[in-house]
C-alpha positions in Angstrom: 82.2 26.2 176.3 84.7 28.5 177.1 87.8 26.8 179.0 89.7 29.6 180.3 88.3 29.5 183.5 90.3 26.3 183.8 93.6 29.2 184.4 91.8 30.5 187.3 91.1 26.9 188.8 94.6 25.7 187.7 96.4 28.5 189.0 94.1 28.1 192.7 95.1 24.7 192.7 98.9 25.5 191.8 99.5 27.8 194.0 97.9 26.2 197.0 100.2 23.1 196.5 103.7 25.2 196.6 102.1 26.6 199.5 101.6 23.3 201.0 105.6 23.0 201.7 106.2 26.2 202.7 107.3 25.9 206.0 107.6 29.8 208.1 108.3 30.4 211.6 105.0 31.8 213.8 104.8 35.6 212.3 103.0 37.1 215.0 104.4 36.5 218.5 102.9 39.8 220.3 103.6 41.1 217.2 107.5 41.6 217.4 108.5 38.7 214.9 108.2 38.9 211.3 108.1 35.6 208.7 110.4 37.9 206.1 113.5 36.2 207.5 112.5 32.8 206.3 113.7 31.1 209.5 113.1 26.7 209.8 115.3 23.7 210.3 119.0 22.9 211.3 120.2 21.9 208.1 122.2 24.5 206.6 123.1 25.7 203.6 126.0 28.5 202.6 124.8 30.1 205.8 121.2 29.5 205.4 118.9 26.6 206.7 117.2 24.1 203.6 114.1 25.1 204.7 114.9 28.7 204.5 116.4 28.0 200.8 113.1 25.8 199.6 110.6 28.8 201.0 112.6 31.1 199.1 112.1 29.3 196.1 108.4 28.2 196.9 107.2 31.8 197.4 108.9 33.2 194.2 107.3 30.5 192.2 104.0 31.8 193.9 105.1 35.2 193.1 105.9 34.3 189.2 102.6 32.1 188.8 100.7 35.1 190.0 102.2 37.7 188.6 102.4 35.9 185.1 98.5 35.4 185.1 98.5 39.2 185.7 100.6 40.5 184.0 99.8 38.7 180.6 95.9 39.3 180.6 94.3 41.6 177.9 90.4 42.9 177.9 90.2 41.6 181.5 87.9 43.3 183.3 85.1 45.4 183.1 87.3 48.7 183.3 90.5 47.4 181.2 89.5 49.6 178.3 88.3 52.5 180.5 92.0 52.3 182.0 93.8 51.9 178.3 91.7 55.3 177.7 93.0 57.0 180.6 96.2 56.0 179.7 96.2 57.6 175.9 94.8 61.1 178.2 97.3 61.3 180.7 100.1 60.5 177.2 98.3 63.7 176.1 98.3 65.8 179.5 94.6 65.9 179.2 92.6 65.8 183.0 91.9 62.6 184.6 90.1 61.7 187.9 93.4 59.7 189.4 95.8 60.5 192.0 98.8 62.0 191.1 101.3 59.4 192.0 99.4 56.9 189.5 99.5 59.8 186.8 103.2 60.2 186.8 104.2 56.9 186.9 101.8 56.4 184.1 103.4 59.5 182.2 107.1 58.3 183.2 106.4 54.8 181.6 105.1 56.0 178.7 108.1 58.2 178.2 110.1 54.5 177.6 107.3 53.3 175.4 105.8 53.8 172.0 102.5 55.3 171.9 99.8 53.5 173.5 101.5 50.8 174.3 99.5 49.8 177.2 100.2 46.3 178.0 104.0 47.0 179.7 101.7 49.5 181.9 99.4 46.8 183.4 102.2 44.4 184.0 104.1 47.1 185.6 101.0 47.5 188.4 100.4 43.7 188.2 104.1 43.1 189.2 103.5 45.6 192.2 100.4 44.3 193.6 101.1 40.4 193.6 104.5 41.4 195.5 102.8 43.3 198.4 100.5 40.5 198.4 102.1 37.9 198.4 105.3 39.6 200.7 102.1 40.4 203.4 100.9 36.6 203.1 105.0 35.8 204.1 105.4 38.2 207.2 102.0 37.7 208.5 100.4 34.5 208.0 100.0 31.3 210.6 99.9 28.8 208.2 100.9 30.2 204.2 99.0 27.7 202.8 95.8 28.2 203.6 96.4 31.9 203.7 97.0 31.8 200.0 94.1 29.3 199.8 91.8 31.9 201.1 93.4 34.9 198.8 92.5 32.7 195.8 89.1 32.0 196.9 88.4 34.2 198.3 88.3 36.2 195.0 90.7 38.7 196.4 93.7 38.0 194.0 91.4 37.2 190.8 89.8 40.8 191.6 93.1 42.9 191.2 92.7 41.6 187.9 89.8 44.2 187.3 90.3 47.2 189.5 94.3 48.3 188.9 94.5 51.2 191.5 92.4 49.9 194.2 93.9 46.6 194.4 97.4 47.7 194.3 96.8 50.0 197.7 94.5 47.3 199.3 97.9 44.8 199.1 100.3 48.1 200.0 97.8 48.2 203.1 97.6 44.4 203.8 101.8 44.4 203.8 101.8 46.9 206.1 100.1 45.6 208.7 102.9 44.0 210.0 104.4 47.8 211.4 100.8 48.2 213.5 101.4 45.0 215.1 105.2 45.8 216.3 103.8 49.6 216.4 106.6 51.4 213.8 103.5 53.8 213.6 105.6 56.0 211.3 106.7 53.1 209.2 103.1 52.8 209.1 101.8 56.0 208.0 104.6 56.5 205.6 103.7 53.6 203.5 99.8 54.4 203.4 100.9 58.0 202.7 102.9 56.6 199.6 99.5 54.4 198.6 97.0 57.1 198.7 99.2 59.1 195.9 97.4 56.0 193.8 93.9 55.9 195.5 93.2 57.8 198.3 90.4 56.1 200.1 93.4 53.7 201.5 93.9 56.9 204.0 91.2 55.6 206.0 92.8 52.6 207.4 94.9 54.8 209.3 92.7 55.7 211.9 90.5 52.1 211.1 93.9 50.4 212.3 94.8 52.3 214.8 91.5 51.2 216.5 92.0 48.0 215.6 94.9 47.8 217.4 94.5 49.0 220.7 93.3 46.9 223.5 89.5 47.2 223.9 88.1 48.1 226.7 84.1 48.2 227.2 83.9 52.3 226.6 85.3 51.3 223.3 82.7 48.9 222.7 79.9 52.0 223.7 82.1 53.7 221.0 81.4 51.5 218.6 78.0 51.7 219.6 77.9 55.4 219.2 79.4 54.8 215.8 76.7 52.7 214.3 74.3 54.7 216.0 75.5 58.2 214.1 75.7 56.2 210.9 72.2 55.5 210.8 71.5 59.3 212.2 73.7 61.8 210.4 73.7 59.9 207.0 73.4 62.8 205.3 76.5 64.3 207.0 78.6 61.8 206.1 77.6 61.9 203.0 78.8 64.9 202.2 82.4 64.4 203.5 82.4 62.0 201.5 80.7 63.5 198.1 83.9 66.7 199.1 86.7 64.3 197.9 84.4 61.9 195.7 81.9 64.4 194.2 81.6 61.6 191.0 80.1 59.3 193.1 77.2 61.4 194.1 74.1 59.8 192.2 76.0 57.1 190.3 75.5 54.1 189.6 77.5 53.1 192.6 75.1 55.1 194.7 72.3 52.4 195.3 72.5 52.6 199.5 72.8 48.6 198.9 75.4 46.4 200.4 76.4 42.7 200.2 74.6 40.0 202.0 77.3 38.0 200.9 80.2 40.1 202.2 77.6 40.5 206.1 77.4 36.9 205.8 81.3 35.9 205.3 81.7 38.4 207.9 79.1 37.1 210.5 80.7 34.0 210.0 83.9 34.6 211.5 83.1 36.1 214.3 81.2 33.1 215.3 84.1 31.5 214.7 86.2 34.1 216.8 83.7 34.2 219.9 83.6 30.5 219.9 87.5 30.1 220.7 87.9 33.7 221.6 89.4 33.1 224.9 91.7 30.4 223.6 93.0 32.0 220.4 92.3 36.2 220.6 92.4 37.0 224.2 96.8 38.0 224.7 97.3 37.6 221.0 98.0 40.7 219.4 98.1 39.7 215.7 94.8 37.8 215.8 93.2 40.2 218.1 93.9 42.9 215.5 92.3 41.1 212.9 89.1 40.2 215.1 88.4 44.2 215.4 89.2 44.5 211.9 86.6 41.9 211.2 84.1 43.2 213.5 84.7 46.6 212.0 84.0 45.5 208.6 80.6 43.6 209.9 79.5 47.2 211.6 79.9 49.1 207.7 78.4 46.5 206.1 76.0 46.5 207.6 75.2 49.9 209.2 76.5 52.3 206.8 75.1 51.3 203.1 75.1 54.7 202.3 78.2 54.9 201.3 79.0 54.2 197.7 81.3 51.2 197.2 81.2 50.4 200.8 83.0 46.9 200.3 85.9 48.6 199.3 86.1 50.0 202.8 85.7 46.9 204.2 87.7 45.0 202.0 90.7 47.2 204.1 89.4 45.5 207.3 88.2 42.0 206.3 91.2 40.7 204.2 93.0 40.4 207.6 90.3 37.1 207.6 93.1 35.0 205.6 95.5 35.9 208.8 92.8 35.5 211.4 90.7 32.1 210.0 94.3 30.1 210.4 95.3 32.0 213.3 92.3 30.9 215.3 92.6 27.2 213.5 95.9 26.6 214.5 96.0 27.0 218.0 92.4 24.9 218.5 93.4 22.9 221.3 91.5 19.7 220.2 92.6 18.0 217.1 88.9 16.7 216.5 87.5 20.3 216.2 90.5 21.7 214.4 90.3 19.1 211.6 86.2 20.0 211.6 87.1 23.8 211.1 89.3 23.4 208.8 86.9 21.5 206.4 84.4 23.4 206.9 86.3 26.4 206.1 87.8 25.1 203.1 84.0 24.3 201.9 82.5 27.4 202.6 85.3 29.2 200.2 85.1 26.4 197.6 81.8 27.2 197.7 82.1 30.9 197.6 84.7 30.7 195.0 82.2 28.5 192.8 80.1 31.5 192.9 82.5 34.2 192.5 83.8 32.8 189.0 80.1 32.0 188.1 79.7 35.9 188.5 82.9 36.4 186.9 81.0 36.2 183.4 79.1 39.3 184.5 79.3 42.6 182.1 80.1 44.7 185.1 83.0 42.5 186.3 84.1 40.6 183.0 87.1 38.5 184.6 85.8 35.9 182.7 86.5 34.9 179.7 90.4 35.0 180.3 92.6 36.4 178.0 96.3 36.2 177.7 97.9 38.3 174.7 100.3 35.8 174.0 98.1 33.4 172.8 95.9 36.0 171.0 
């Protein structure tokens, strides 16, 4: 029996109960406040609040679980090996299919190593990616618990275990959501400019968020109309845009023109969930309206444009803004009846999904499971 998987369920579990006492201020009030000041309680402290001291000390011990778990893992994922490869080609200034900001600070840590020493590399991502993620979950989130419930099981975190560059831009993204929602547009674009010099396809969210942000209107919803509509038309067309700055992709194995039932399903659910107490928790509230378009933008690529190769990454830009949105609609449920009902249910359709996820997690094309940590090897 292989008992590693008891890190992944140990670390859920861990994490989950720091987040419990973590006790931030609403993030998302029209957008203009931010969680990132820590701000609770009249108790003070050297010139800060107890509360303010305790998060401090709550979220870094989030952070240092995470990244730990990260950082210390060796033949993790399917493309681990792949990634070591690149890293010996890019030591030899031989081509590789990555980004240029990823190559050099490849080739600049590898100036401060020995040769092929590959496992200061990962950390060096790993350290990068847990702090956007878990910095985004502190400025943005309604309730931080069961924000970083839903990273965990959602299989969000335990995935940036497998795909390095991806993961690290889709947090980068995720943390800078907070500068659409008080509109620093340049602030914005600046940091999505800096992610794309590690994987470009985060450029997208830039006119994907700007959407999501605006205040619909019903022509926008003929637009999106007209959207779907041209997906399923001029497949071909798209195609090719996209084949211009992925030509790899073209006839891969990642080229199947099938998409996730499961990922349509999660997706579905939640706007259910939105329409249902739309009025009472979207309707004047910026933050959580943003993440309902996002939502509904991921549902309309999921399920009308399966051409695409890899479409869930796409959509994984527009639906992690559901561990914002699930507690942001929770949370301000009038009745304490239906509130309590949502929440379980909520917390049993991850468990559930998460069951799943690490039952998959054995599979040879994702191979996050068996865990291995090189200091015990």
């Amino acid at each position: 029996m292989d008992y590693s998987i008891f890190v992944y369920l140990i670390l859920t579990m861990l994490v989950a109960a720091l987040g419990w006492f973590v006790n931030l201020p609403a993030a998302r009030i029209n957008g203009t406040n931010s969680n990132s000041d820590f701000l609770k309680s009249d108790q003070k402290i050297t010139g800060i609040t107890r509360q303010q001291m305790l998060n401090r000390i709550l979220i870094l011990a989030i952070f240092m679980l995470l990244f730990a778990v990260s950082a210390c893992r060796i033949a993790v994922g399917n493309d681990y090996w792949v990634y070591r490869s690149d890293f010996l080609l890019i030591e030899q200034n031989r081509h590789v299919s990555f980004e240029f900001g990823f190559v050099w600070v490849v080739r600049f840590l590898q100036s401060m190593l020995n040769h092929d020493q590959y496992l200061p590399i990962f950390a060096v991502f790993s350290f990068f990616t847990v702090l956007f993620f878990v910095r985004g979950m502190a400025d943005l989130s309604e309730q931080f618990c069961f924000t970083v419930f839903l990273l965990m099981t959602g299989g969000y975190y335990f995935s940036s275990l497998n795909s390095v560059r991806y993961y690290l831009v889709l947090a980068i993204a995720m943390y800078s959501i907070k500068y659409v929602l008080r509109s620093e547009w340049t602030k914005f674009v600046l940091w999505i400019l800096a992610a794309a010099a590690f994987h470009k396809s985060v450029l997208v969210v830039i006119p994907l968020y700007f959407l999501a942000s605006r205040e619909w209107k019903k022509w926008h919803i003929l637009f999106l109309a007209a959207g779907c509509a041209s997906l399923l038309l001029f497949q071909d067309f798209y195609r090719s845009i996209i084949f211009h700055f992925y030509p790899f992709y073209e006839g891969s194995m990642f080229d199947t023109g099938e998409t996730s039932l499961t990922n349509i399903a999660k997706c579905a659910a939640v706007l259910f969930l939105s329409l249902l107490y739309y009025k009472k928790t979207i309707k004047g509230d910026k933050g959580n309206q943003f993440y309902f378009y996002c939502n509904l933008g991921a549902l309309a690529l999921y399920v009308f444009a399966s051409f695409i190769p890899e479409i869930s990454r796409i959509g994984y830009y527009l639906n992690i803004t559901n561990i914002f949105l699930i507690p942001g609609i929770i949370v301000k449920i009038p009745k304490k009846r239906q509130k309590i009902l949502w929440t379980v249910l909520v917390v049993l359709a991850y468990l559930a999904y998460f069951a799943l996820f690490l039952r998959s997690a054995y599979s040879t094309d994702i191979r996050l499971l068996p865990y291995r940590n090189w200091i015990f090897q």
